[in-house]
Phi, psi and omega in degrees: 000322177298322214249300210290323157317321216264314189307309180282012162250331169271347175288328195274326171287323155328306186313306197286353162274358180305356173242022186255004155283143204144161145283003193221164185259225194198156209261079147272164148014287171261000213286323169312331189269334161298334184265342182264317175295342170309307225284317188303324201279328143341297162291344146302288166341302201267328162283006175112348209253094162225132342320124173286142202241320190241118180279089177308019217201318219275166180042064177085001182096352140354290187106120168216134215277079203258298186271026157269039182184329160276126193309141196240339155309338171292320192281296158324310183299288181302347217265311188288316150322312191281346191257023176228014173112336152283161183261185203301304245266304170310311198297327215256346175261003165313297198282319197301296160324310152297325183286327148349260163339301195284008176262294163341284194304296184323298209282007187251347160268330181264002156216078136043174208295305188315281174336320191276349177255000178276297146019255170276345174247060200245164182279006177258358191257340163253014166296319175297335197275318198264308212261333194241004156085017210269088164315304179302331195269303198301325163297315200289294169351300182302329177251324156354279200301321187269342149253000137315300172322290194295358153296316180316294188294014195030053178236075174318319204262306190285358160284319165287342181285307182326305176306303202293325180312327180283320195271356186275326217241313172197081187304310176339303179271016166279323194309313221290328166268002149358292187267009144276315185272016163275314161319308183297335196301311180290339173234048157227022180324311182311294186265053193274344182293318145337275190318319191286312186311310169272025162286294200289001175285306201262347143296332162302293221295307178275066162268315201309338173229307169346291166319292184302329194288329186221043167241330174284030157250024118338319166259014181238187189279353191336319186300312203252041149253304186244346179302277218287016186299317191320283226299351148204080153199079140253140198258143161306147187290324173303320192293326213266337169308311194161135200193138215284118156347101197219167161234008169275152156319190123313107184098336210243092186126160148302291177292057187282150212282168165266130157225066187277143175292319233066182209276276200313328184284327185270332179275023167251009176267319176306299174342294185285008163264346186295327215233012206292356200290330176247041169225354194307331198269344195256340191278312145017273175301294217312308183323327195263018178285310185273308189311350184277332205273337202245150187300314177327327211286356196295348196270323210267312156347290191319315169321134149306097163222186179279345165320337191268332167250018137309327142098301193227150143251057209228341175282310170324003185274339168282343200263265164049249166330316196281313202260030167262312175256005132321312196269338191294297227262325193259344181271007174277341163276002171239058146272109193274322166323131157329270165341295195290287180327317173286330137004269192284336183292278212306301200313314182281317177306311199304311189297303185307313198282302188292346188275359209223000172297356164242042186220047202219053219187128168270188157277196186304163141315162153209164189275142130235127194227183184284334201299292141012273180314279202316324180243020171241130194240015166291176172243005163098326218258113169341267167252046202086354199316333199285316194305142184328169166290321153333299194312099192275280183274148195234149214179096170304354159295124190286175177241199191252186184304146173277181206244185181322132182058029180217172164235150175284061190234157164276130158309153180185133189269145195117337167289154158235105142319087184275114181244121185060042172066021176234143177285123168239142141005085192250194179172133155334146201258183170262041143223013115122076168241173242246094160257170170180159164343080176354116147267172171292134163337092189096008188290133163256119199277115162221131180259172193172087189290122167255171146316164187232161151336279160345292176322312173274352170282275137030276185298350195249255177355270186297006194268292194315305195321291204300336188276338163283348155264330163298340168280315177311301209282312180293343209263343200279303175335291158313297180298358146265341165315317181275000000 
Protein backbone atom coordinates (compact mmCIF):
# COMPACT_ATOMS: atom_id res chain seq x y z
CA UNK A 1 0.00 0.00 0.00
CA UNK A 2 3.05 2.34 0.89
CA UNK A 3 4.68 2.10 -2.73
CA UNK A 4 0.99 2.54 -4.50
CA UNK A 5 0.75 6.14 -2.32
CA UNK A 6 4.23 7.02 -3.73
CA UNK A 7 3.12 6.08 -7.35
CA UNK A 8 0.08 7.72 -7.15
CA UNK A 9 1.67 10.83 -5.52
CA UNK A 10 4.60 10.98 -8.10
CA UNK A 11 1.72 10.45 -11.08
CA UNK A 12 0.05 13.18 -9.77
CA UNK A 13 3.19 15.59 -9.62
CA UNK A 14 3.62 14.39 -13.10
CA UNK A 15 0.38 15.83 -13.75
CA UNK A 16 1.30 19.24 -11.93
CA UNK A 17 3.64 19.06 -14.51
CA UNK A 18 2.12 19.03 -17.68
CA UNK A 19 2.88 21.97 -19.13
CA UNK A 20 6.37 21.76 -19.25
CA UNK A 21 6.34 19.53 -22.13
CA UNK A 22 7.05 21.50 -25.14
CA UNK A 23 10.81 22.37 -26.59
CA UNK A 24 11.02 25.77 -25.41
CA UNK A 25 11.26 27.49 -22.23
CA UNK A 26 9.30 30.02 -20.59
CA UNK A 27 9.16 33.70 -19.55
CA UNK A 28 9.06 33.22 -15.65
CA UNK A 29 11.12 35.88 -13.37
CA UNK A 30 14.17 34.14 -13.84
CA UNK A 31 14.00 32.03 -16.67
CA UNK A 32 16.32 34.37 -18.83
CA UNK A 33 18.87 34.34 -16.31
CA UNK A 34 18.96 30.20 -16.30
CA UNK A 35 18.98 30.09 -19.41
CA UNK A 36 21.92 32.64 -20.46
CA UNK A 37 23.93 31.12 -17.17
CA UNK A 38 23.11 27.45 -18.57
CA UNK A 39 24.37 28.37 -22.26
CA UNK A 40 27.71 30.20 -20.16
CA UNK A 41 28.28 27.69 -18.00
CA UNK A 42 28.53 24.76 -20.61
CA UNK A 43 30.98 27.18 -22.40
CA UNK A 44 32.76 27.31 -19.68
CA UNK A 45 32.96 23.80 -19.26
CA UNK A 46 33.74 22.90 -22.69
CA UNK A 47 36.76 25.17 -22.39
CA UNK A 48 38.07 23.63 -20.01
CA UNK A 49 37.40 26.00 -16.77
CA UNK A 50 35.80 23.12 -13.74
CA UNK A 51 34.12 24.10 -11.78
CA UNK A 52 33.33 27.17 -13.89
CA UNK A 53 33.84 30.12 -11.92
CA UNK A 54 34.03 33.00 -14.48
CA UNK A 55 31.15 33.63 -17.27
CA UNK A 56 33.00 35.26 -20.68
CA UNK A 57 30.15 36.45 -22.50
CA UNK A 58 28.14 38.08 -19.80
CA UNK A 59 28.07 42.08 -19.27
CA UNK A 60 29.03 42.89 -22.95
CA UNK A 61 31.81 40.34 -23.27
CA UNK A 62 33.20 41.78 -20.12
CA UNK A 63 33.34 38.88 -17.94
CA UNK A 64 31.27 38.09 -15.02
CA UNK A 65 32.43 36.09 -11.53
CA UNK A 66 28.41 34.93 -11.66
CA UNK A 67 29.63 31.24 -10.91
CA UNK A 68 31.48 31.78 -8.33
CA UNK A 69 28.60 32.72 -6.30
CA UNK A 70 25.76 31.07 -7.92
CA UNK A 71 24.58 27.78 -6.52
CA UNK A 72 26.08 25.36 -8.71
CA UNK A 73 24.28 22.01 -8.43
CA UNK A 74 21.49 23.01 -10.81
CA UNK A 75 23.74 23.87 -13.23
CA UNK A 76 25.56 20.51 -13.21
CA UNK A 77 22.48 18.57 -13.13
CA UNK A 78 21.41 20.75 -16.50
CA UNK A 79 24.74 20.70 -17.80
CA UNK A 80 24.43 16.52 -17.75
CA UNK A 81 21.15 16.58 -19.64
CA UNK A 82 22.71 18.73 -22.30
CA UNK A 83 25.37 16.41 -22.96
CA UNK A 84 23.64 13.58 -23.25
CA UNK A 85 21.74 15.56 -25.97
CA UNK A 86 19.17 17.98 -24.77
CA UNK A 87 18.80 21.29 -25.15
CA UNK A 88 19.55 24.04 -22.77
CA UNK A 89 15.56 24.62 -22.63
CA UNK A 90 15.05 20.48 -21.95
CA UNK A 91 18.03 20.04 -19.80
CA UNK A 92 16.63 22.94 -17.61
CA UNK A 93 12.71 22.04 -17.28
CA UNK A 94 14.47 18.49 -16.72
CA UNK A 95 15.94 19.56 -13.52
CA UNK A 96 13.06 21.54 -12.52
CA UNK A 97 10.74 18.40 -12.67
CA UNK A 98 12.98 15.75 -10.93
CA UNK A 99 14.05 17.94 -8.18
CA UNK A 100 9.86 18.30 -7.87
CA UNK A 101 9.29 14.56 -7.95
CA UNK A 102 12.29 14.10 -5.46
CA UNK A 103 10.86 16.74 -3.00
CA UNK A 104 7.55 14.86 -3.58
CA UNK A 105 8.85 11.66 -2.77
CA UNK A 106 11.20 13.21 0.35
CA UNK A 107 8.63 14.94 1.93
CA UNK A 108 6.06 11.54 1.63
CA UNK A 109 8.69 9.52 3.61
CA UNK A 110 9.22 11.91 6.25
CA UNK A 111 5.02 13.18 7.43
CA UNK A 112 3.26 10.66 4.62
CA UNK A 113 1.02 11.04 1.51
CA UNK A 114 -0.89 14.30 3.57
CA UNK A 115 2.00 15.97 4.08
CA UNK A 116 3.66 15.47 0.82
CA UNK A 117 0.34 17.07 -1.03
CA UNK A 118 0.35 19.54 1.60
CA UNK A 119 3.63 20.39 0.58
CA UNK A 120 4.08 19.83 -3.49
CA UNK A 121 0.80 21.06 -4.05
CA UNK A 122 0.80 24.47 -1.97
CA UNK A 123 0.67 27.60 -4.24
CA UNK A 124 3.77 28.67 -3.26
CA UNK A 125 5.99 26.04 -4.59
CA UNK A 126 4.19 26.57 -7.91
CA UNK A 127 4.59 30.17 -7.78
CA UNK A 128 8.48 28.89 -7.34
CA UNK A 129 8.39 26.68 -10.47
CA UNK A 130 6.03 28.34 -12.72
CA UNK A 131 5.86 32.34 -12.30
CA UNK A 132 9.26 33.23 -11.09
CA UNK A 133 11.24 30.30 -12.46
CA UNK A 134 13.43 30.09 -9.39
CA UNK A 135 15.97 26.85 -10.31
CA UNK A 136 18.18 26.94 -6.90
CA UNK A 137 15.35 27.27 -4.73
CA UNK A 138 13.20 24.35 -6.62
CA UNK A 139 16.25 22.10 -6.43
CA UNK A 140 17.38 23.23 -2.72
CA UNK A 141 13.19 22.09 -2.32
CA UNK A 142 14.29 18.22 -3.72
CA UNK A 143 16.56 18.17 -0.76
CA UNK A 144 15.22 19.74 2.39
CA UNK A 145 12.61 17.04 2.96
CA UNK A 146 15.12 14.31 2.57
CA UNK A 147 17.52 15.82 5.23
CA UNK A 148 14.80 16.26 7.89
CA UNK A 149 13.93 12.23 7.28
CA UNK A 150 17.44 11.44 7.77
CA UNK A 151 17.67 13.42 11.03
CA UNK A 152 14.25 11.68 12.03
CA UNK A 153 16.14 7.90 11.32
CA UNK A 154 19.35 9.47 12.81
CA UNK A 155 21.56 8.39 9.93
CA UNK A 156 23.74 11.40 10.75
CA UNK A 157 26.32 10.65 7.66
CA UNK A 158 23.08 10.32 4.96
CA UNK A 159 22.40 14.00 6.71
CA UNK A 160 25.35 15.64 6.00
CA UNK A 161 25.16 14.63 2.29
CA UNK A 162 21.89 15.44 1.82
CA UNK A 163 22.75 19.24 3.61
CA UNK A 164 25.85 20.00 1.55
CA UNK A 165 23.52 18.73 -1.84
CA UNK A 166 20.94 21.94 -0.03
CA UNK A 167 23.80 24.12 0.05
CA UNK A 168 24.96 23.43 -3.27
CA UNK A 169 21.75 24.08 -4.56
CA UNK A 170 20.37 27.21 -2.72
CA UNK A 171 22.79 27.87 0.65
CA UNK A 172 19.91 30.75 0.90
CA UNK A 173 17.14 28.66 2.28
CA UNK A 174 19.41 27.27 5.04
CA UNK A 175 18.83 31.53 6.71
CA UNK A 176 15.47 30.68 5.76
CA UNK A 177 14.73 27.32 8.04
CA UNK A 178 16.82 28.45 10.62
CA UNK A 179 14.21 28.49 13.23
CA UNK A 180 13.17 24.28 11.87
CA UNK A 181 16.71 23.41 12.53
CA UNK A 182 17.08 25.08 15.60
CA UNK A 183 14.17 23.29 16.37
CA UNK A 184 15.09 19.87 15.22
CA UNK A 185 18.30 20.50 17.17
CA UNK A 186 16.69 21.02 20.77
CA UNK A 187 15.03 17.77 20.13
CA UNK A 188 18.10 15.99 19.01
CA UNK A 189 20.10 17.52 22.21
CA UNK A 190 21.37 14.10 23.06
CA UNK A 191 22.98 13.54 19.83
CA UNK A 192 24.23 17.22 19.35
CA UNK A 193 27.88 15.81 18.58
CA UNK A 194 26.16 13.87 15.70
CA UNK A 195 24.46 16.78 14.66
CA UNK A 196 27.27 18.91 14.77
CA UNK A 197 29.64 16.28 13.00
CA UNK A 198 26.86 16.58 9.88
CA UNK A 199 26.70 20.22 9.82
CA UNK A 200 30.73 19.89 9.55
CA UNK A 201 30.09 17.09 6.70
CA UNK A 202 28.51 19.29 4.66
CA UNK A 203 30.11 22.03 5.10
CA UNK A 204 33.82 19.88 4.01
CA UNK A 205 31.85 18.69 1.21
CA UNK A 206 30.56 22.03 -0.20
CA UNK A 207 33.45 24.05 0.68
CA UNK A 208 34.50 24.13 -2.71
CA UNK A 209 31.66 26.90 -3.48
CA UNK A 210 30.56 27.55 -0.02
CA UNK A 211 33.91 29.83 1.01
CA UNK A 212 34.79 31.25 -2.21
CA UNK A 213 30.55 32.61 -2.14
CA UNK A 214 30.96 34.52 0.80
CA UNK A 215 33.92 35.06 2.10
CA UNK A 216 34.51 37.07 -1.86
CA UNK A 217 31.46 39.31 -1.80
CA UNK A 218 33.37 41.79 -0.39
CA UNK A 219 34.71 42.51 -3.82
CA UNK A 220 31.91 42.51 -5.46
CA UNK A 221 28.36 45.33 -5.08
CA UNK A 222 26.09 42.32 -3.33
CA UNK A 223 25.89 44.71 0.11
CA UNK A 224 24.51 47.86 -1.88
CA UNK A 225 22.60 45.68 -3.80
CA UNK A 226 20.24 43.24 -1.93
CA UNK A 227 20.88 44.13 2.06
CA UNK A 228 18.67 46.56 2.24
CA UNK A 229 15.68 45.11 -0.64
CA UNK A 230 13.77 43.62 2.37
CA UNK A 231 12.39 47.10 3.58
CA UNK A 232 9.13 47.23 1.09
CA UNK A 233 8.44 43.45 0.44
CA UNK A 234 6.76 43.31 4.01
CA UNK A 235 3.61 41.15 2.98
CA UNK A 236 0.23 42.28 4.22
CA UNK A 237 -1.50 39.65 6.14
CA UNK A 238 -4.35 39.25 3.97
CA UNK A 239 -2.21 38.62 0.91
CA UNK A 240 -0.97 35.79 3.20
CA UNK A 241 -4.80 34.33 3.81
CA UNK A 242 -5.47 34.77 -0.10
CA UNK A 243 -4.35 36.59 -2.73
CA UNK A 244 -5.17 36.38 -6.11
CA UNK A 245 -2.89 34.16 -9.09
CA UNK A 246 -0.81 36.70 -10.55
CA UNK A 247 2.81 36.94 -12.80
CA UNK A 248 4.16 40.49 -11.88
CA UNK A 249 6.54 40.58 -8.91
CA UNK A 250 5.35 41.70 -5.44
CA UNK A 251 4.80 45.54 -5.67
CA UNK A 252 5.38 45.41 -9.56
CA UNK A 253 2.44 45.66 -11.64
CA UNK A 254 -1.64 44.93 -11.53
CA UNK A 255 -1.02 41.34 -11.53
CA UNK A 256 1.42 40.47 -8.51
CA UNK A 257 2.11 36.71 -7.89
CA UNK A 258 0.27 35.09 -5.07
CA UNK A 259 1.31 34.92 -1.67
CA UNK A 260 -1.19 32.90 0.04
CA UNK A 261 -0.25 30.00 2.35
CA UNK A 262 -2.90 28.38 1.31
CA UNK A 263 -6.89 27.22 1.83
CA UNK A 264 -5.57 23.51 2.91
CA UNK A 265 -2.55 24.79 4.65
CA UNK A 266 -3.93 27.13 6.91
CA UNK A 267 -6.97 24.74 7.72
CA UNK A 268 -4.20 22.19 8.65
CA UNK A 269 -2.49 24.89 11.12
CA UNK A 270 -6.04 25.21 12.45
CA UNK A 271 -6.17 21.40 12.66
CA UNK A 272 -3.24 21.49 14.50
CA UNK A 273 -4.12 24.39 17.53
CA UNK A 274 -6.56 21.63 18.17
CA UNK A 275 -3.90 19.06 18.83
CA UNK A 276 -1.25 21.77 20.07
CA UNK A 277 0.32 20.11 22.80
CA UNK A 278 1.73 17.81 20.27
CA UNK A 279 2.19 20.41 17.37
CA UNK A 280 3.19 23.13 19.31
CA UNK A 281 7.13 23.29 18.28
CA UNK A 282 5.73 23.07 14.54
CA UNK A 283 3.06 25.67 15.22
CA UNK A 284 6.21 27.69 16.57
CA UNK A 285 8.28 27.52 13.70
CA UNK A 286 5.18 28.34 11.21
CA UNK A 287 4.24 31.60 13.50
CA UNK A 288 7.47 33.01 13.49
CA UNK A 289 7.91 32.29 9.24
CA UNK A 290 4.73 34.56 9.00
CA UNK A 291 5.41 37.08 12.10
CA UNK A 292 9.13 37.36 9.27
CA UNK A 293 6.70 38.16 6.34
CA UNK A 294 4.88 40.94 8.32
CA UNK A 295 6.08 44.80 8.61
CA UNK A 296 5.95 44.70 12.68
CA UNK A 297 8.92 42.36 12.16
CA UNK A 298 11.03 45.07 10.26
CA UNK A 299 12.98 45.94 13.84
CA UNK A 300 14.54 42.22 13.51
CA UNK A 301 15.02 43.01 9.59
CA UNK A 302 17.34 45.76 11.02
CA UNK A 303 19.96 43.70 12.40
CA UNK A 304 23.27 42.80 10.91
CA UNK A 305 22.25 39.45 10.68
CA UNK A 306 22.19 36.68 7.60
CA UNK A 307 18.34 37.92 7.32
CA UNK A 308 19.44 40.62 5.38
CA UNK A 309 20.52 38.47 2.60
CA UNK A 310 17.55 36.66 2.24
CA UNK A 311 16.73 40.00 0.52
CA UNK A 312 12.54 39.91 0.52
CA UNK A 313 10.64 38.59 3.09
CA UNK A 314 7.91 36.55 1.33
CA UNK A 315 10.60 33.86 0.55
CA UNK A 316 9.78 32.57 4.34
CA UNK A 317 6.29 31.27 2.60
CA UNK A 318 8.63 28.15 2.29
CA UNK A 319 9.61 27.40 5.84
CA UNK A 320 5.25 28.14 6.01
CA UNK A 321 4.32 25.54 3.74
CA UNK A 322 7.09 23.23 4.95
CA UNK A 323 5.70 23.18 8.76
CA UNK A 324 2.16 23.58 7.47
CA UNK A 325 2.40 20.33 6.16
CA UNK A 326 3.92 18.99 9.26
CA UNK A 327 1.52 20.09 11.09
CA UNK A 328 -1.17 18.88 8.85
CA UNK A 329 0.04 15.46 8.28
CA UNK A 330 0.96 14.84 12.24
CA UNK A 331 -2.39 16.63 13.88
CA UNK A 332 -4.90 14.22 11.33
CA UNK A 333 -3.10 10.95 13.25
CA UNK A 334 -4.23 12.28 16.61
CA UNK A 335 -7.82 12.12 15.49
CA UNK A 336 -8.91 9.25 17.53
CA UNK A 337 -12.51 9.08 15.68
CA UNK A 338 -11.93 6.80 12.71
CA UNK A 339 -14.20 8.46 10.49
CA UNK A 340 -13.90 12.26 11.35
CA UNK A 341 -10.11 11.25 10.55
CA UNK A 342 -10.27 10.05 7.22
CA UNK A 343 -12.57 13.29 7.11
CA UNK A 344 -10.15 15.67 7.60
CA UNK A 345 -7.51 13.31 5.44
CA UNK A 346 -9.76 13.48 2.05
CA UNK A 347 -11.00 17.02 3.00
CA UNK A 348 -6.96 18.33 3.23
CA UNK A 349 -5.78 16.44 0.04
CA UNK A 350 -8.92 17.35 -1.70
CA UNK A 351 -8.78 21.37 -0.85
CA UNK A 352 -4.78 21.15 -1.63
CA UNK A 353 -5.50 19.64 -5.41
CA UNK A 354 -8.35 21.44 -5.88
CA UNK A 355 -7.57 24.69 -4.61
CA UNK A 356 -4.40 24.80 -6.57
CA UNK A 357 -6.05 23.48 -10.41
CA UNK A 358 -5.31 26.67 -11.78
CA UNK A 359 -1.93 27.11 -10.71
CA UNK A 360 -0.44 24.50 -12.67
CA UNK A 361 0.51 26.69 -15.56
CA UNK A 362 3.43 28.49 -17.08
CA UNK A 363 3.65 31.73 -18.71
CA UNK A 364 3.82 32.24 -22.09
CA UNK A 365 6.60 30.67 -24.01
CA UNK A 366 9.77 31.66 -25.16
CA UNK A 367 12.41 31.27 -28.07
CA UNK A 368 15.92 31.57 -26.69
CA UNK A 369 17.84 30.81 -29.50
CA UNK A 370 21.89 31.49 -30.28
CA UNK A 371 20.84 34.88 -32.24
CA UNK A 372 19.49 35.49 -28.36
CA UNK A 373 22.91 34.49 -26.54
CA UNK A 374 24.91 36.35 -29.50
CA UNK A 375 23.06 39.89 -28.35
CA UNK A 376 22.76 39.57 -24.67
CA UNK A 377 24.75 41.74 -22.87
CA UNK A 378 23.18 41.34 -19.45
CA UNK A 379 24.72 39.30 -16.14
CA UNK A 380 22.26 37.17 -15.70
CA UNK A 381 21.94 38.38 -12.06
CA UNK A 382 18.43 40.42 -10.34
CA UNK A 383 20.41 43.52 -9.42
CA UNK A 384 23.84 43.03 -10.56
CA UNK A 385 24.96 42.32 -7.48
CA UNK A 386 27.74 40.13 -8.42
CA UNK A 387 29.72 42.95 -10.59
CA UNK A 388 33.42 43.73 -8.97
CA UNK A 389 33.78 46.48 -6.63
CA UNK A 390 35.88 48.28 -9.23
CA UNK A 391 33.10 49.00 -11.34
CA UNK A 392 31.81 52.76 -10.35
CA UNK A 393 29.24 53.14 -13.33
CA UNK A 394 27.64 50.41 -15.15
CA UNK A 395 27.05 50.30 -18.63
CA UNK A 396 25.60 47.41 -21.04
CA UNK A 397 27.03 48.71 -24.03
CA UNK A 398 29.64 46.76 -25.82
CA UNK A 399 32.98 48.52 -26.23
CA UNK A 400 35.38 48.91 -29.18
CA UNK A 401 38.88 47.33 -29.09
CA UNK A 402 40.99 48.58 -25.88
CA UNK A 403 43.73 50.29 -26.18
CA UNK A 404 47.50 48.99 -25.47
CA UNK A 405 47.96 47.77 -22.07
CA UNK A 406 44.70 47.62 -20.74
CA UNK A 407 41.55 44.28 -21.94
CA UNK A 408 37.76 44.64 -22.08
CA UNK A 409 37.99 42.22 -19.40
CA UNK A 410 36.58 42.89 -15.35
CA UNK A 411 39.16 42.77 -12.92
CA UNK A 412 39.16 40.20 -10.52
CA UNK A 413 41.32 38.09 -8.35
CA UNK A 414 42.31 35.24 -10.05
CA UNK A 415 43.04 36.74 -13.41
CA UNK A 416 46.52 36.51 -14.62
CA UNK A 417 48.09 38.20 -17.66
CA UNK A 418 51.32 36.82 -19.43
CA UNK A 419 53.24 38.92 -22.21
CA UNK A 420 55.93 36.39 -23.62
CA UNK A 421 54.95 33.69 -21.69
CA UNK A 422 55.74 36.00 -17.97
CA UNK A 423 53.13 36.53 -15.62
CA UNK A 424 53.03 40.66 -15.03
CA UNK A 425 51.54 42.88 -12.68
CA UNK A 426 47.89 43.87 -13.49
CA UNK A 427 45.37 46.52 -11.51
CA UNK A 428 42.01 48.23 -12.20
CA UNK A 429 41.08 50.67 -14.35
CA UNK A 430 38.71 53.53 -13.14
CA UNK A 431 36.12 51.79 -14.14
CA UNK A 432 37.48 47.99 -13.11
CA UNK A 433 38.74 46.68 -16.35
CA UNK A 434 41.71 44.76 -16.57
CA UNK A 435 44.92 47.02 -16.45
CA UNK A 436 49.01 46.24 -17.00
CA UNK A 437 51.86 47.55 -18.24
CA UNK A 438 52.15 49.15 -22.09
CA UNK A 439 53.80 46.05 -24.10
CA UNK A 440 55.94 46.14 -26.84
CA UNK A 441 55.03 46.13 -30.31
CA UNK A 442 54.04 42.52 -31.58
CA UNK A 443 54.21 40.86 -27.64
CA UNK A 444 52.02 38.05 -27.29
CA UNK A 445 49.37 38.76 -24.63
CA UNK A 446 47.97 35.77 -22.74
CA UNK A 447 45.14 35.95 -20.21
CA UNK A 448 43.95 33.00 -17.62
CA UNK A 449 41.35 33.05 -14.85
CA UNK A 450 42.94 31.22 -12.06
CA UNK A 451 42.59 29.87 -8.67
CA UNK A 452 43.16 32.47 -5.61
CA UNK A 453 44.37 30.55 -2.68
CA UNK A 454 41.11 30.81 -0.80
CA UNK A 455 39.81 28.95 -3.79
CA UNK A 456 42.30 26.32 -3.77
CA UNK A 457 42.11 25.86 -0.43
CA UNK A 458 38.16 25.48 -0.84
CA UNK A 459 38.85 22.44 -3.20
CA UNK A 460 41.50 20.79 -0.88
CA UNK A 461 38.98 20.73 2.20
CA UNK A 462 36.12 18.97 -0.06
CA UNK A 463 38.53 17.24 -1.94
CA UNK A 464 39.77 15.60 1.92
CA UNK A 465 35.82 15.73 3.00
CA UNK A 466 34.80 13.55 -0.03
CA UNK A 467 38.09 10.78 0.18
CA UNK A 468 37.26 10.57 4.08
CA UNK A 469 33.77 9.42 3.25
CA UNK A 470 34.18 7.41 0.52
CA UNK A 471 36.95 5.51 2.76
CA UNK A 472 34.19 5.19 6.02
CA UNK A 473 31.48 4.15 3.27
CA UNK A 474 34.59 1.33 2.05
CA UNK A 475 35.68 0.54 5.23
CA UNK A 476 31.70 0.17 6.69
CA UNK A 477 31.13 -1.89 3.86
CA UNK A 478 34.08 -4.25 3.99
CA UNK A 479 33.19 -4.89 7.54
CA UNK A 480 29.94 -5.55 7.30
CA UNK A 481 30.53 -7.64 4.22
CA UNK A 482 32.63 -9.91 6.51
Amino acid sequence: MGKLKLVILLLLGLFAMITFWGPNFYDGHDSQAHMVRLQQFDKAIKNGQFPPQWAPDLYAGRGYPVFIFAYPLPYFAAEGFHLFGFSLAVSLKLVLVLAYLVSLAGMYYLAGFLGAVLWGFAPYLFVKIFITGSLGVVVAFAFIPWFFWAIKRQRWLVAGIFLALWILSHPGKLVIFAPLLGLIFFQNIRQWRRFFAAIILALGLSAWYFLPANLELPYTHFKDFVSHQYQNDFVPFSRLLYSKWGTNAPGWGKNPLSQQVGIAQWLAVGLGLIFWRKTWQYLLVFSISIGLMLAPSQFIWDWPTPLQSVSTPWRFLALAVFTSALIGSTAVKLIKNYLLRITFYVLLIALALYGNRNHMRINDTRVYDQEFFDNYTGVATGWNEHLPIWVKSVDFDRLPPPPPGQLNTLYYPGWEVKIDGQAVPIWPSANGLIEFATPSAGAKIETNFTDTPLRRWAKIISLFTLSSVLFYCFRYRRNHIK
